[in-house]
PyMOL Python script that loads the backbone (N, CA, C, O; Angstrom):
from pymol import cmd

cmd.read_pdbstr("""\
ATOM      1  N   UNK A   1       0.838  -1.185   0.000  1.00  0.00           N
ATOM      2  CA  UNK A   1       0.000   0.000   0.000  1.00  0.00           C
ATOM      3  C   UNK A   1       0.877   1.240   0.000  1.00  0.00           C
ATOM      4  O   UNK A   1       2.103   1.270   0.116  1.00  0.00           O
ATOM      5  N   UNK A   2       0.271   1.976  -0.108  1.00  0.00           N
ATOM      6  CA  UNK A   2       1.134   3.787  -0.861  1.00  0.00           C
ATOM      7  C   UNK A   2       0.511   4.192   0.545  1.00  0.00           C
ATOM      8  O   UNK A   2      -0.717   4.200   0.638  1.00  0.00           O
ATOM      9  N   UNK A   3       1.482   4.612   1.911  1.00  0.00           N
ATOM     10  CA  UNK A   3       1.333   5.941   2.748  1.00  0.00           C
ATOM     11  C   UNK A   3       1.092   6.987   2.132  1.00  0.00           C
ATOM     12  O   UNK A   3       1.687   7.188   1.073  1.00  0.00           O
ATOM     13  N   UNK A   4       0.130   7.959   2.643  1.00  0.00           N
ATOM     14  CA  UNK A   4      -0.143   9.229   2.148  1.00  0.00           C
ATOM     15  C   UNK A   4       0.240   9.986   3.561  1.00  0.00           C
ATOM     16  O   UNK A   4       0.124   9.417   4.647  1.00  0.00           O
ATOM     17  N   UNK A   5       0.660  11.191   3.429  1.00  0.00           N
ATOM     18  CA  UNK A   5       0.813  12.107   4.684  1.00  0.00           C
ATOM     19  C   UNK A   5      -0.101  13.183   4.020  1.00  0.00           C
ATOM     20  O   UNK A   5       0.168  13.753   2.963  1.00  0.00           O
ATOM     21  N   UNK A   6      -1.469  13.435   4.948  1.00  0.00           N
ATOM     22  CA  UNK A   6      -2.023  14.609   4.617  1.00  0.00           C
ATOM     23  C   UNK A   6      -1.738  15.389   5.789  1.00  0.00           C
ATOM     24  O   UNK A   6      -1.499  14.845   6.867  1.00  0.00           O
ATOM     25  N   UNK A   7      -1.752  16.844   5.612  1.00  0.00           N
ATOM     26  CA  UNK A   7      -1.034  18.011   6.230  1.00  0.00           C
ATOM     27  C   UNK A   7      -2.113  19.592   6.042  1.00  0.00           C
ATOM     28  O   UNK A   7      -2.329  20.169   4.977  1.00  0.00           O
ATOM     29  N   UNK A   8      -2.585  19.949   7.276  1.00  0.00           N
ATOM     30  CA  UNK A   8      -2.858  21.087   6.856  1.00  0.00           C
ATOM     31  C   UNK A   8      -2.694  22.084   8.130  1.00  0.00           C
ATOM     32  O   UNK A   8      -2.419  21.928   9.319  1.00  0.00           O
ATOM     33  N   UNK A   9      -3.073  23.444   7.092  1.00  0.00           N
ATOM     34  CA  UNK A   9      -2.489  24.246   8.353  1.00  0.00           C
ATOM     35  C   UNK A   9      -3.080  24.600   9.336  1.00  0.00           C
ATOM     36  O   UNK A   9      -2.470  25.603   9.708  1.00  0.00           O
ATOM     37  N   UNK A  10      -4.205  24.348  10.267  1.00  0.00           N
ATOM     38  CA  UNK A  10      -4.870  24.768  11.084  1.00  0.00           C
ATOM     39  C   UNK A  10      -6.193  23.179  11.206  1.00  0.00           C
ATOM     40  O   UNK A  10      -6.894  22.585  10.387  1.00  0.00           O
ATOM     41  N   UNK A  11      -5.932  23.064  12.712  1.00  0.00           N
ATOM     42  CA  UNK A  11      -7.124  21.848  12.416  1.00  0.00           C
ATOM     43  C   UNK A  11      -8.491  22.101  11.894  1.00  0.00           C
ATOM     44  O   UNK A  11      -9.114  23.157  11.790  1.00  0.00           O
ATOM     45  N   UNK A  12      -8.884  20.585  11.517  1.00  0.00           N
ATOM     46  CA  UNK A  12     -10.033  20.661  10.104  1.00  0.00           C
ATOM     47  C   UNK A  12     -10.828  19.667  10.464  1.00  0.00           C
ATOM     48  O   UNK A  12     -10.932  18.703   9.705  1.00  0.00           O
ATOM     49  N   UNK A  13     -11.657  19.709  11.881  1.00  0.00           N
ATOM     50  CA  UNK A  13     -12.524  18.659  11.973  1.00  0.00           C
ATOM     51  C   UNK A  13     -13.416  17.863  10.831  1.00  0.00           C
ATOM     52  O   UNK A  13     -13.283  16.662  10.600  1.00  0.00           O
ATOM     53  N   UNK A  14     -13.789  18.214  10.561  1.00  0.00           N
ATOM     54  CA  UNK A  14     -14.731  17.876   9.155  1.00  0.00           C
ATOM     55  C   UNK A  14     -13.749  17.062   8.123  1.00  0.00           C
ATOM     56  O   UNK A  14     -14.157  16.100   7.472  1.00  0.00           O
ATOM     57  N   UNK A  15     -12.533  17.513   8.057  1.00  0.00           N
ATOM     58  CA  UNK A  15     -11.563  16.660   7.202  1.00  0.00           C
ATOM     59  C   UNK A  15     -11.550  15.430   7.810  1.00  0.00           C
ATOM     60  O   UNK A  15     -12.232  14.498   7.384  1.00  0.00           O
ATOM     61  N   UNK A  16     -10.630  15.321   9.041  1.00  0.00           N
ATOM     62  CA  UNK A  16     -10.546  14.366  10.295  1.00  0.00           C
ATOM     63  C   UNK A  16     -12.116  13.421   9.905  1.00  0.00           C
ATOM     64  O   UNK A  16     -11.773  12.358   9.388  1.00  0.00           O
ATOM     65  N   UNK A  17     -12.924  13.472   9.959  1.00  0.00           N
ATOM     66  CA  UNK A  17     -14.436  12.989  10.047  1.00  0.00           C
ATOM     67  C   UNK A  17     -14.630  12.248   8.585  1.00  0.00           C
ATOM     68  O   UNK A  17     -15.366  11.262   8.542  1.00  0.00           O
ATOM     69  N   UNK A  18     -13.921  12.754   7.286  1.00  0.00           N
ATOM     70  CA  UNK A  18     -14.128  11.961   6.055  1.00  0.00           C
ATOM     71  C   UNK A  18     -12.906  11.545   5.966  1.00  0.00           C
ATOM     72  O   UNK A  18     -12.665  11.153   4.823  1.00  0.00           O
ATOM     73  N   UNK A  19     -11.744  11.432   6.910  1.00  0.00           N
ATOM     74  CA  UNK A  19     -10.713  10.480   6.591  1.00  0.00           C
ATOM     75  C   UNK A  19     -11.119   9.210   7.177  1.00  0.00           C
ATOM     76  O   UNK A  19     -11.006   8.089   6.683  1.00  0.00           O
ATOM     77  N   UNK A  20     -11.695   9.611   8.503  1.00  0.00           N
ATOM     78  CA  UNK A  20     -12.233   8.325   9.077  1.00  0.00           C
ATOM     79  C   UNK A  20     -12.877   7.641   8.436  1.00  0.00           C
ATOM     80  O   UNK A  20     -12.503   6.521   8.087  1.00  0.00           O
ATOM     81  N   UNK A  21     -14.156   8.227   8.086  1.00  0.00           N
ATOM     82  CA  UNK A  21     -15.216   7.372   7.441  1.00  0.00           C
ATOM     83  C   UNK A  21     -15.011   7.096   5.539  1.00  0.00           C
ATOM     84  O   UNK A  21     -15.867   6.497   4.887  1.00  0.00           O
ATOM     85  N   UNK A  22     -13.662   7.700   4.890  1.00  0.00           N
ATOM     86  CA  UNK A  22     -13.125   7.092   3.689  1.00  0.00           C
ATOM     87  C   UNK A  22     -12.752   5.879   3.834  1.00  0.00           C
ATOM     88  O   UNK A  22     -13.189   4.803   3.425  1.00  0.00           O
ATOM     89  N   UNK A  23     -11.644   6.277   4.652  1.00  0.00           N
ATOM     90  CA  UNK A  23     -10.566   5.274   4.867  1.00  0.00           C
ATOM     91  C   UNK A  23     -10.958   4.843   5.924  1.00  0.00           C
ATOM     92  O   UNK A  23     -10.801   5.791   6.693  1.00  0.00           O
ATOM     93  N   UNK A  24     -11.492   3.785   6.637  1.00  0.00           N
ATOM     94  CA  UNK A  24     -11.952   3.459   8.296  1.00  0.00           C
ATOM     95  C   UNK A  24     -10.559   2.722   8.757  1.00  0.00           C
ATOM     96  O   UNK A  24      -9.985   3.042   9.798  1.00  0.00           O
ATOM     97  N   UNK A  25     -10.145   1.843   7.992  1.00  0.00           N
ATOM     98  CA  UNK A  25      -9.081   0.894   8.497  1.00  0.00           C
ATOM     99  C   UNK A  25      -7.791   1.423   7.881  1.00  0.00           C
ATOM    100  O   UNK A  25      -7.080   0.584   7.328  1.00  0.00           O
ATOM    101  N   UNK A  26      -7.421   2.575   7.895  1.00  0.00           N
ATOM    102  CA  UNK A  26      -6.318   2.820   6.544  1.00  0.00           C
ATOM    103  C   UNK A  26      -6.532   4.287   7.129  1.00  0.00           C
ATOM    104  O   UNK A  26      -6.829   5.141   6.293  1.00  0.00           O
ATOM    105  N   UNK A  27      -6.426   4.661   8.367  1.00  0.00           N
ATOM    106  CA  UNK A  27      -5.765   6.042   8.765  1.00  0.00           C
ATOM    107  C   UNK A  27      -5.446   6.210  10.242  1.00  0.00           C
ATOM    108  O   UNK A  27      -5.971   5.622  11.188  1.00  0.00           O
ATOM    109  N   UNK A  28      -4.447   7.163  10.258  1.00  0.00           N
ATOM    110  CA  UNK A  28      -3.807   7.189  11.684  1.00  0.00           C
ATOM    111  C   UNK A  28      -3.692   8.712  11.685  1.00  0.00           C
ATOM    112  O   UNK A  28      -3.245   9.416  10.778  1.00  0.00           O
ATOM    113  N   UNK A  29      -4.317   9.201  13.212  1.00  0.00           N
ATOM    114  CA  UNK A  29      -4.204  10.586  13.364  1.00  0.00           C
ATOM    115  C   UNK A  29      -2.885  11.020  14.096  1.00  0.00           C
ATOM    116  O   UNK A  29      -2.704  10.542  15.216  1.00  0.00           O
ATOM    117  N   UNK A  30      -1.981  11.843  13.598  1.00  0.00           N
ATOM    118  CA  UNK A  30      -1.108  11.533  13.879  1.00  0.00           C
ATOM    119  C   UNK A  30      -0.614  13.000  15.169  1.00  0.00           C
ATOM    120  O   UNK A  30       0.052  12.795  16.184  1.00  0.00           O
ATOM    121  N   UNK A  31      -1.094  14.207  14.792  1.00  0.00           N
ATOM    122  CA  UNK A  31      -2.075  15.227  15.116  1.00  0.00           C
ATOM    123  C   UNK A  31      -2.938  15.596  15.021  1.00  0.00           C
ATOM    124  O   UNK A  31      -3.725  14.940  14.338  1.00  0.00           O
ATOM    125  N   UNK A  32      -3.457  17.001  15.675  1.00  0.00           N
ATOM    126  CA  UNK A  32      -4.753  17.493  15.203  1.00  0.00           C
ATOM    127  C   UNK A  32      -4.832  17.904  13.716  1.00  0.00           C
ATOM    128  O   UNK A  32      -5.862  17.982  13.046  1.00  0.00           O
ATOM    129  N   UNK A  33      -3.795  18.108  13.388  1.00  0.00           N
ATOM    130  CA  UNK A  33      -4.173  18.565  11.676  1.00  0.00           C
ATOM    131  C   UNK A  33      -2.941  17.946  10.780  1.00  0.00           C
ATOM    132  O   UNK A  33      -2.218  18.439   9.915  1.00  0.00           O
ATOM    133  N   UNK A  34      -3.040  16.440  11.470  1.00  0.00           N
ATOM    134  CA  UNK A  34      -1.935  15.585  10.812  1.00  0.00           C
ATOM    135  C   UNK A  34      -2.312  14.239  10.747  1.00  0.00           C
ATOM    136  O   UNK A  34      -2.328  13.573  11.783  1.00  0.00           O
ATOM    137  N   UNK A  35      -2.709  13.602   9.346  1.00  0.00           N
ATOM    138  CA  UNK A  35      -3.070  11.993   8.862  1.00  0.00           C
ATOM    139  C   UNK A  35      -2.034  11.396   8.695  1.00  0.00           C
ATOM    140  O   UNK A  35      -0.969  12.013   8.738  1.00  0.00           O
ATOM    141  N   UNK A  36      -2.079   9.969   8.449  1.00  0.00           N
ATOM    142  CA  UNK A  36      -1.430   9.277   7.903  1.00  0.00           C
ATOM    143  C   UNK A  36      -2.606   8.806   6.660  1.00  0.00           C
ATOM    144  O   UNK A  36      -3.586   9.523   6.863  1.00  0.00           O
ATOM    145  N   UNK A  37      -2.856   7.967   5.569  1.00  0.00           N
ATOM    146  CA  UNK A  37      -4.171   7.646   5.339  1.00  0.00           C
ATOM    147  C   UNK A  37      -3.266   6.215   4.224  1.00  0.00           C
ATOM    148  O   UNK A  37      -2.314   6.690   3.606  1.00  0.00           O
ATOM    149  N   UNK A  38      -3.466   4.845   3.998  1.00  0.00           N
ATOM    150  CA  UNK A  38      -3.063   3.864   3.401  1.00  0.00           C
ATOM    151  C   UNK A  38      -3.835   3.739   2.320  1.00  0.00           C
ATOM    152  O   UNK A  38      -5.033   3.818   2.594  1.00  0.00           O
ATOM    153  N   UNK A  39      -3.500   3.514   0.784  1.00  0.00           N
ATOM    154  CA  UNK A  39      -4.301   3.137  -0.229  1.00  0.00           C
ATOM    155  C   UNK A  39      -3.554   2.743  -1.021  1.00  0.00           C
ATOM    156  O   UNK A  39      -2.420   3.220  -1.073  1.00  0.00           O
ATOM    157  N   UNK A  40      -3.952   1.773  -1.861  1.00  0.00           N
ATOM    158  CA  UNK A  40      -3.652   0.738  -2.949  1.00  0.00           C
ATOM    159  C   UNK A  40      -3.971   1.251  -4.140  1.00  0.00           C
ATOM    160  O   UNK A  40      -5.160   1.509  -4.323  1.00  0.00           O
ATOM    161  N   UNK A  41      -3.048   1.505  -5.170  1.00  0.00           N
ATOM    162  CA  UNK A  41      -3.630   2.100  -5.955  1.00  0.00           C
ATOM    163  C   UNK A  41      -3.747   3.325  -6.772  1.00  0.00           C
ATOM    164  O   UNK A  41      -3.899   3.283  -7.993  1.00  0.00           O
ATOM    165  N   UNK A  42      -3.654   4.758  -5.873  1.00  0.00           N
ATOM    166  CA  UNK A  42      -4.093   5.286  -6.000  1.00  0.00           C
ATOM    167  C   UNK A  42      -2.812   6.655  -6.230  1.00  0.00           C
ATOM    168  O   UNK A  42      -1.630   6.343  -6.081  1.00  0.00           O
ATOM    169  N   UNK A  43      -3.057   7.632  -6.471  1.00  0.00           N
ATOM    170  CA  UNK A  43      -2.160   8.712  -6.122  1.00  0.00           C
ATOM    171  C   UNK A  43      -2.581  10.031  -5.302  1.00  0.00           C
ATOM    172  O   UNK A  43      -3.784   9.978  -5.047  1.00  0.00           O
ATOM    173  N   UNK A  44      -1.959  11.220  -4.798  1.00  0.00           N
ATOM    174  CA  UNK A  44      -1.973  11.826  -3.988  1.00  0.00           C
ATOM    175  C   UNK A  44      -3.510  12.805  -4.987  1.00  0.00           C
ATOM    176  O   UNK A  44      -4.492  13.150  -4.329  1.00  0.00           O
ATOM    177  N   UNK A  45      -3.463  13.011  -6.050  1.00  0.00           N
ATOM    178  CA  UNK A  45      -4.452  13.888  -6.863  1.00  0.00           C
ATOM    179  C   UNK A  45      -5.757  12.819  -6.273  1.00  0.00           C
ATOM    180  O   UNK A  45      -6.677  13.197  -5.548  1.00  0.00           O
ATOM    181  N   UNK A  46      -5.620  11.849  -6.632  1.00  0.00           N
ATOM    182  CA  UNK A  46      -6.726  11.078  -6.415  1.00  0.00           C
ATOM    183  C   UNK A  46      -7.315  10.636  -5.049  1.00  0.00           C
ATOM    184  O   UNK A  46      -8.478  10.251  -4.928  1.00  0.00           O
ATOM    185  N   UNK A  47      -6.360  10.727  -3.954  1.00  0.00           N
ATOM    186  CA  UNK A  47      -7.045  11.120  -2.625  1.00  0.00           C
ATOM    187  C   UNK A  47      -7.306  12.324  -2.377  1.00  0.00           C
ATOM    188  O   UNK A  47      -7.892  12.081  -1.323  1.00  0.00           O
ATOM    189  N   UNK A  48      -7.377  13.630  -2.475  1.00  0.00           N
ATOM    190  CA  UNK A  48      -7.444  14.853  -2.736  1.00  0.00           C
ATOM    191  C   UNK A  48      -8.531  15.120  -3.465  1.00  0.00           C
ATOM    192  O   UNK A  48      -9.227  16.123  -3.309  1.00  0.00           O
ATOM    193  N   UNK A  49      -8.733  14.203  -4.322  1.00  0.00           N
ATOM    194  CA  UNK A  49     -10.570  14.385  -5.086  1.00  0.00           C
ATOM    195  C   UNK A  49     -11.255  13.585  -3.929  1.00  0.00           C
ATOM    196  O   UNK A  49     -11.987  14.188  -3.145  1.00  0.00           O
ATOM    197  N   UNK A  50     -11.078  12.506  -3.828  1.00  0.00           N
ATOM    198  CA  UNK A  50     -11.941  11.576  -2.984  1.00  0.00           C
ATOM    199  C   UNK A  50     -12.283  12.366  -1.581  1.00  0.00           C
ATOM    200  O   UNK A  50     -13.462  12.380  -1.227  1.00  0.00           O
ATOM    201  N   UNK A  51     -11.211  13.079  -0.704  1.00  0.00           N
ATOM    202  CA  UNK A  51     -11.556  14.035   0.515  1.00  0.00           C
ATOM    203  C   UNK A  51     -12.045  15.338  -0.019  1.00  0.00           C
ATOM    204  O   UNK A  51     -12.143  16.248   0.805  1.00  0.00           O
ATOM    205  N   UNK A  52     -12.382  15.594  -1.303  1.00  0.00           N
ATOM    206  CA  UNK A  52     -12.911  17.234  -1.937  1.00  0.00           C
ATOM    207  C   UNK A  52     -12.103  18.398  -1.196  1.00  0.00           C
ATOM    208  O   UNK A  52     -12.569  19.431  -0.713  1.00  0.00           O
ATOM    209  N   UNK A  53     -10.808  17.982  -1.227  1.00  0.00           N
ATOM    210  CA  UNK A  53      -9.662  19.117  -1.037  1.00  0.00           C
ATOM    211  C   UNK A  53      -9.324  20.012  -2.299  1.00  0.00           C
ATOM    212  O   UNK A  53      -9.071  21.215  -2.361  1.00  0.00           O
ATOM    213  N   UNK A  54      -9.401  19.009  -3.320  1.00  0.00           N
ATOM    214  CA  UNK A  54      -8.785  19.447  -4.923  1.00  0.00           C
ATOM    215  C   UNK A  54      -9.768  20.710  -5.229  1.00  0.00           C
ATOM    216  O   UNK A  54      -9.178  21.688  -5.687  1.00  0.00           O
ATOM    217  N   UNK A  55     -11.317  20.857  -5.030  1.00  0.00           N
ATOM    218  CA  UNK A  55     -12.118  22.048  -5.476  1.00  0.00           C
ATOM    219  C   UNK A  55     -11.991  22.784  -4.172  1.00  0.00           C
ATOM    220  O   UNK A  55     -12.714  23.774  -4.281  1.00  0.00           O
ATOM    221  N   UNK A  56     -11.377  22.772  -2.906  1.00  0.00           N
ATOM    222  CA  UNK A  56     -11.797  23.502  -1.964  1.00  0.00           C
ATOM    223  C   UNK A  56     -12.100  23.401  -1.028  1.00  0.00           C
ATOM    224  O   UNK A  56     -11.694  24.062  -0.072  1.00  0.00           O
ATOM    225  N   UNK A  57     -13.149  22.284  -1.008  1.00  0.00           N
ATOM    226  CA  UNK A  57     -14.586  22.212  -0.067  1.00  0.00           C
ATOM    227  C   UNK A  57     -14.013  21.776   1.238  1.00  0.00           C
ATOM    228  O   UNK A  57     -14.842  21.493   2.103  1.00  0.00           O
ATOM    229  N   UNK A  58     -12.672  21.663   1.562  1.00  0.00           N
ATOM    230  CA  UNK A  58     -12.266  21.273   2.822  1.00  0.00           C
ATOM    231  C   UNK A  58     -11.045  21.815   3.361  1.00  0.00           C
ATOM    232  O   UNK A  58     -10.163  21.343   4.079  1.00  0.00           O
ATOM    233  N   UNK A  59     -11.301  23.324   2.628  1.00  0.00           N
ATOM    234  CA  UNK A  59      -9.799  23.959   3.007  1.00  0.00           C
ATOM    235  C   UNK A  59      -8.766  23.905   2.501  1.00  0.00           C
ATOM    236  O   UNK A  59      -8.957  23.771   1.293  1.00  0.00           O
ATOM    237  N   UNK A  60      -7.293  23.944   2.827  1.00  0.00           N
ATOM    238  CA  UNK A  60      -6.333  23.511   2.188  1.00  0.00           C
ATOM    239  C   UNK A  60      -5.579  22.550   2.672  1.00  0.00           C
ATOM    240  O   UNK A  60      -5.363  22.537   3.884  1.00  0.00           O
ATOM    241  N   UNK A  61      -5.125  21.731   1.978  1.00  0.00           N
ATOM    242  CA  UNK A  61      -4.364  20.464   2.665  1.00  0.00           C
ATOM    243  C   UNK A  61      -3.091  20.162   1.665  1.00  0.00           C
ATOM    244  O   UNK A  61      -3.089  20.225   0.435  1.00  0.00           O
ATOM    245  N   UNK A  62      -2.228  19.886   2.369  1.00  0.00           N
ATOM    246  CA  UNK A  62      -1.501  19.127   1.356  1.00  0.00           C
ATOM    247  C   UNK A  62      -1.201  17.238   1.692  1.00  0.00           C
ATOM    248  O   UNK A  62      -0.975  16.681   2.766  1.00  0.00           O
ATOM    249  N   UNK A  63      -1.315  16.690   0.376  1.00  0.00           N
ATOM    250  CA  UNK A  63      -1.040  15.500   0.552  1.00  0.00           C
ATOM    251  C   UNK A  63       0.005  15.116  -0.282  1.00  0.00           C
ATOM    252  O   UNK A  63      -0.015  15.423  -1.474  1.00  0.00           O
ATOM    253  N   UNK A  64       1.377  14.155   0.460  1.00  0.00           N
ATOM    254  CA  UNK A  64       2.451  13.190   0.164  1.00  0.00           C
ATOM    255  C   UNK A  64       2.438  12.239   0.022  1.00  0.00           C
ATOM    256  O   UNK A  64       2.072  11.474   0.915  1.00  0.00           O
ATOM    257  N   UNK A  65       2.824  11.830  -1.151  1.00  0.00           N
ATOM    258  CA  UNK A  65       3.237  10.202  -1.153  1.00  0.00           C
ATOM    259  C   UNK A  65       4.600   9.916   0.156  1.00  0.00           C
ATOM    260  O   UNK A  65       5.504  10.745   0.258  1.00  0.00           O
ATOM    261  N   UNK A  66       4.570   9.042   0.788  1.00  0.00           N
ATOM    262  CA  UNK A  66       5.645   8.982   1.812  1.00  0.00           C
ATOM    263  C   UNK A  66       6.290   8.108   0.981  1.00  0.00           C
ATOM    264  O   UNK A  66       5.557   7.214   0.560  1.00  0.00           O
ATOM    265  N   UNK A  67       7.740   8.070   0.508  1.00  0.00           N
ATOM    266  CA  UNK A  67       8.706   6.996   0.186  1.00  0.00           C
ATOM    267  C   UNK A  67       9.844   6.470   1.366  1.00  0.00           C
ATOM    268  O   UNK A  67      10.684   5.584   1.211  1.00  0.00           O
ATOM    269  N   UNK A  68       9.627   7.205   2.455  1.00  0.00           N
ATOM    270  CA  UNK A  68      10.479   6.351   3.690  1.00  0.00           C
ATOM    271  C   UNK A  68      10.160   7.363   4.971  1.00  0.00           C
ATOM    272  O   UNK A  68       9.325   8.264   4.892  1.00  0.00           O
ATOM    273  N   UNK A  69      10.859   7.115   6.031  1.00  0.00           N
ATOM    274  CA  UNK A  69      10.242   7.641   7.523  1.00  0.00           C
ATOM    275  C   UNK A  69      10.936   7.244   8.213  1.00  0.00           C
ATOM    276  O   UNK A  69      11.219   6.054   8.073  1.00  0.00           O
ATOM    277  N   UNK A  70      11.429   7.832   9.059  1.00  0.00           N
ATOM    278  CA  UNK A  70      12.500   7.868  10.257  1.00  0.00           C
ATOM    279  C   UNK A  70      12.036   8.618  11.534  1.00  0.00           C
ATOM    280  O   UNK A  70      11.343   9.614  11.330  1.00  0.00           O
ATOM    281  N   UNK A  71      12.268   8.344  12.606  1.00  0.00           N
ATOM    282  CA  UNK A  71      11.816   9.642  13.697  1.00  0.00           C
ATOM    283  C   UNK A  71      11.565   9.412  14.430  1.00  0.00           C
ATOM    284  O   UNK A  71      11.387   8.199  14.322  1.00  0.00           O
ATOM    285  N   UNK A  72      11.226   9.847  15.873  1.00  0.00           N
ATOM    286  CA  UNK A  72      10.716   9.588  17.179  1.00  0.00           C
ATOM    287  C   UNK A  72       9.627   9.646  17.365  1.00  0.00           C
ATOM    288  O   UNK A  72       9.143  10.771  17.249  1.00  0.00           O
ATOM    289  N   UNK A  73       8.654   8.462  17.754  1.00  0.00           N
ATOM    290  CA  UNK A  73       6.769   8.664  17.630  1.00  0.00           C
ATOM    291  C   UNK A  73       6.511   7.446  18.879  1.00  0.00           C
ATOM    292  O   UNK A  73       7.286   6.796  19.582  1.00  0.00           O
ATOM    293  N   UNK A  74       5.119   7.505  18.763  1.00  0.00           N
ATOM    294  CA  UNK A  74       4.397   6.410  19.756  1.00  0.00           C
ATOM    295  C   UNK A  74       5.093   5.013  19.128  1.00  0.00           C
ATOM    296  O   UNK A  74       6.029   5.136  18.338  1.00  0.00           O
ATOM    297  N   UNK A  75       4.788   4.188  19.362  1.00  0.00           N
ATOM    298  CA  UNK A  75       5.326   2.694  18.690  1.00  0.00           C
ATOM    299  C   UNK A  75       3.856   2.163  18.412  1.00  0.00           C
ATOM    300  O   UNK A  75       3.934   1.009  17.992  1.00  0.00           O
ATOM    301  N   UNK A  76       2.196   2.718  18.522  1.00  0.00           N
ATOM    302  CA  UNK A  76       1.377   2.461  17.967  1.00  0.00           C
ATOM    303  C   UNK A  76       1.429   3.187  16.252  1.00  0.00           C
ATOM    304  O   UNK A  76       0.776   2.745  15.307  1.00  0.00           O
ATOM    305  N   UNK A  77       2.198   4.154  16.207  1.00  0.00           N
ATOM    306  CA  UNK A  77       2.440   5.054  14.839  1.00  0.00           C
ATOM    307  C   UNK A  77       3.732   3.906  14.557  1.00  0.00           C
ATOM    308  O   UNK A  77       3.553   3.570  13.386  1.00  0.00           O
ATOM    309  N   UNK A  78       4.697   3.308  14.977  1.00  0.00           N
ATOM    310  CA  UNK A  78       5.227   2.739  13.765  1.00  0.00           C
ATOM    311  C   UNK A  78       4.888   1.117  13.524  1.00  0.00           C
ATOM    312  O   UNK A  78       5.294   0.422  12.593  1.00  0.00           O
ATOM    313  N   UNK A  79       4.187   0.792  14.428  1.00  0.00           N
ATOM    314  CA  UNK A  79       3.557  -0.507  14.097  1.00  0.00           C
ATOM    315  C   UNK A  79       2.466  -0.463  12.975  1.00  0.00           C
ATOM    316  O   UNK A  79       2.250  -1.284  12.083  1.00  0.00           O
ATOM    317  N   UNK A  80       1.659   1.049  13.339  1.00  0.00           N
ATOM    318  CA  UNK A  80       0.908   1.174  12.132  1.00  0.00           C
ATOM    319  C   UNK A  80       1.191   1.171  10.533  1.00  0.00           C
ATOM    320  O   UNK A  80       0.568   0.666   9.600  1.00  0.00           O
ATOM    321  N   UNK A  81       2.617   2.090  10.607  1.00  0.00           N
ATOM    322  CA  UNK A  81       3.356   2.477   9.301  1.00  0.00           C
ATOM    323  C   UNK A  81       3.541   0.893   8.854  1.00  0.00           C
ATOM    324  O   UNK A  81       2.849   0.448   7.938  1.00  0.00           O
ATOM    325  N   UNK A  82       4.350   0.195   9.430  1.00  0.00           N
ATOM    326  CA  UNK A  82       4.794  -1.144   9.169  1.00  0.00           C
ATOM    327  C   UNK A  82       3.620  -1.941   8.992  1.00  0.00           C
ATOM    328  O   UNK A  82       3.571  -2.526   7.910  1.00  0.00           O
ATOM    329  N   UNK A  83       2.780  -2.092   9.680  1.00  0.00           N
ATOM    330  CA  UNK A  83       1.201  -3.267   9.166  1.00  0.00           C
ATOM    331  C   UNK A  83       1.164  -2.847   7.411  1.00  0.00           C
ATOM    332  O   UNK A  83       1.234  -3.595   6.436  1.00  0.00           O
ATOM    333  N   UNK A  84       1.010  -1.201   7.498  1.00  0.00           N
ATOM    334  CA  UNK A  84       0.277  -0.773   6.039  1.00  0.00           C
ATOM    335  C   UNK A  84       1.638  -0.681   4.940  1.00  0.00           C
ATOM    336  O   UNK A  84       1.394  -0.954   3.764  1.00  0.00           O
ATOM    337  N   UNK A  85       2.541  -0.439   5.178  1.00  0.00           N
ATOM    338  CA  UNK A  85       3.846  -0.700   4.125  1.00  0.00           C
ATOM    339  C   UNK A  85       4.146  -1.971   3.670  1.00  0.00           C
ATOM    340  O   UNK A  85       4.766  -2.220   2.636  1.00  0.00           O
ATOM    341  N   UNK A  86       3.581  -2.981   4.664  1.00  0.00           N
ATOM    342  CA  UNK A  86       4.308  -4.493   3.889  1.00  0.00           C
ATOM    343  C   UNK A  86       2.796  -4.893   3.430  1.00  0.00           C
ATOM    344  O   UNK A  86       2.981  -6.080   3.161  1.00  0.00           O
ATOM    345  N   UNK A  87       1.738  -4.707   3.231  1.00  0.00           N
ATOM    346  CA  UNK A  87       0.804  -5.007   2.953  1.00  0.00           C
ATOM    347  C   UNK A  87       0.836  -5.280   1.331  1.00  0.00           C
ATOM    348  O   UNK A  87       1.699  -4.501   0.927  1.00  0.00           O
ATOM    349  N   UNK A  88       0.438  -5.835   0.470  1.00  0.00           N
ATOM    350  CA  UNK A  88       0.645  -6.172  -0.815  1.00  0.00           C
ATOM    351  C   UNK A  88      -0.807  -5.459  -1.292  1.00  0.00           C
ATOM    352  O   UNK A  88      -1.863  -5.506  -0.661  1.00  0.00           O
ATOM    353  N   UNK A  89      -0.556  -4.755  -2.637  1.00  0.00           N
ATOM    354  CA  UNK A  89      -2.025  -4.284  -2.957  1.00  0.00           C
ATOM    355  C   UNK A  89      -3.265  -4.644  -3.040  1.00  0.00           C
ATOM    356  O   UNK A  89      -4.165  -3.810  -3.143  1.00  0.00           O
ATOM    357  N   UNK A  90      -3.508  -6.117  -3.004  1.00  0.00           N
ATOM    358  CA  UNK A  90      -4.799  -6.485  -2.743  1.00  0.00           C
ATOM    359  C   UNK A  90      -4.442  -7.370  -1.444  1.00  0.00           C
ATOM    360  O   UNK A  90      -4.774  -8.554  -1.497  1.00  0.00           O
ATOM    361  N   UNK A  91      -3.848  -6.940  -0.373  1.00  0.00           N
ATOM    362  CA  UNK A  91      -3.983  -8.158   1.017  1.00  0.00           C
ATOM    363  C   UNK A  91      -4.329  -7.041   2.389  1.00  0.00           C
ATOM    364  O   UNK A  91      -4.489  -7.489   3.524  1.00  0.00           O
TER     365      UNK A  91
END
""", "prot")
cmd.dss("prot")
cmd.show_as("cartoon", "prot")
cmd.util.cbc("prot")
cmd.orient("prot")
């Protein structure tokens, strides 16, 4: 699966609320105005339509493809990273 890091500048309840219920099993809050979100598939334009960031309707956000990660966090955030990185696109 492809990590996404979505990022915005000021928290966005309402964002938070359709990452959950997009993605239910395939996101980690990492702050208040910081995702992680897992998808197969897909690219950063195309989660960005799917959360209606791309016309607006949810503020501004930016979203990353993550290609690696290093750093000091909970060990529920890197067990998470690791479940959704070795995951194969349809498993």
């Amino acid at each position: 699966m492809t990590i996404f890091a979505i990022l915005t500048p000021a928290e966005n309840p309402q964002l938070g609320s359709d990452i959950a219920r997009l993605f239910p099993e395939n996101h980690f809050q990492v702050a208040p105005n910081q995702w992680l979100v897992a998808a197969s598939g897909t690219t950063a334009k195309e989660v960005s339509d799917k959360l209606d960031i791309t016309e607006g309707g949810k503020g501004k956000a930016l979203i990353i493809s993550v290609g690696n990660y290093y750093g000091r966090h909970s060990t529920d955030l890197w067990e998470w990273i690791k479940a959704k990185w070795d995951l194969k696109p349809n498993g």
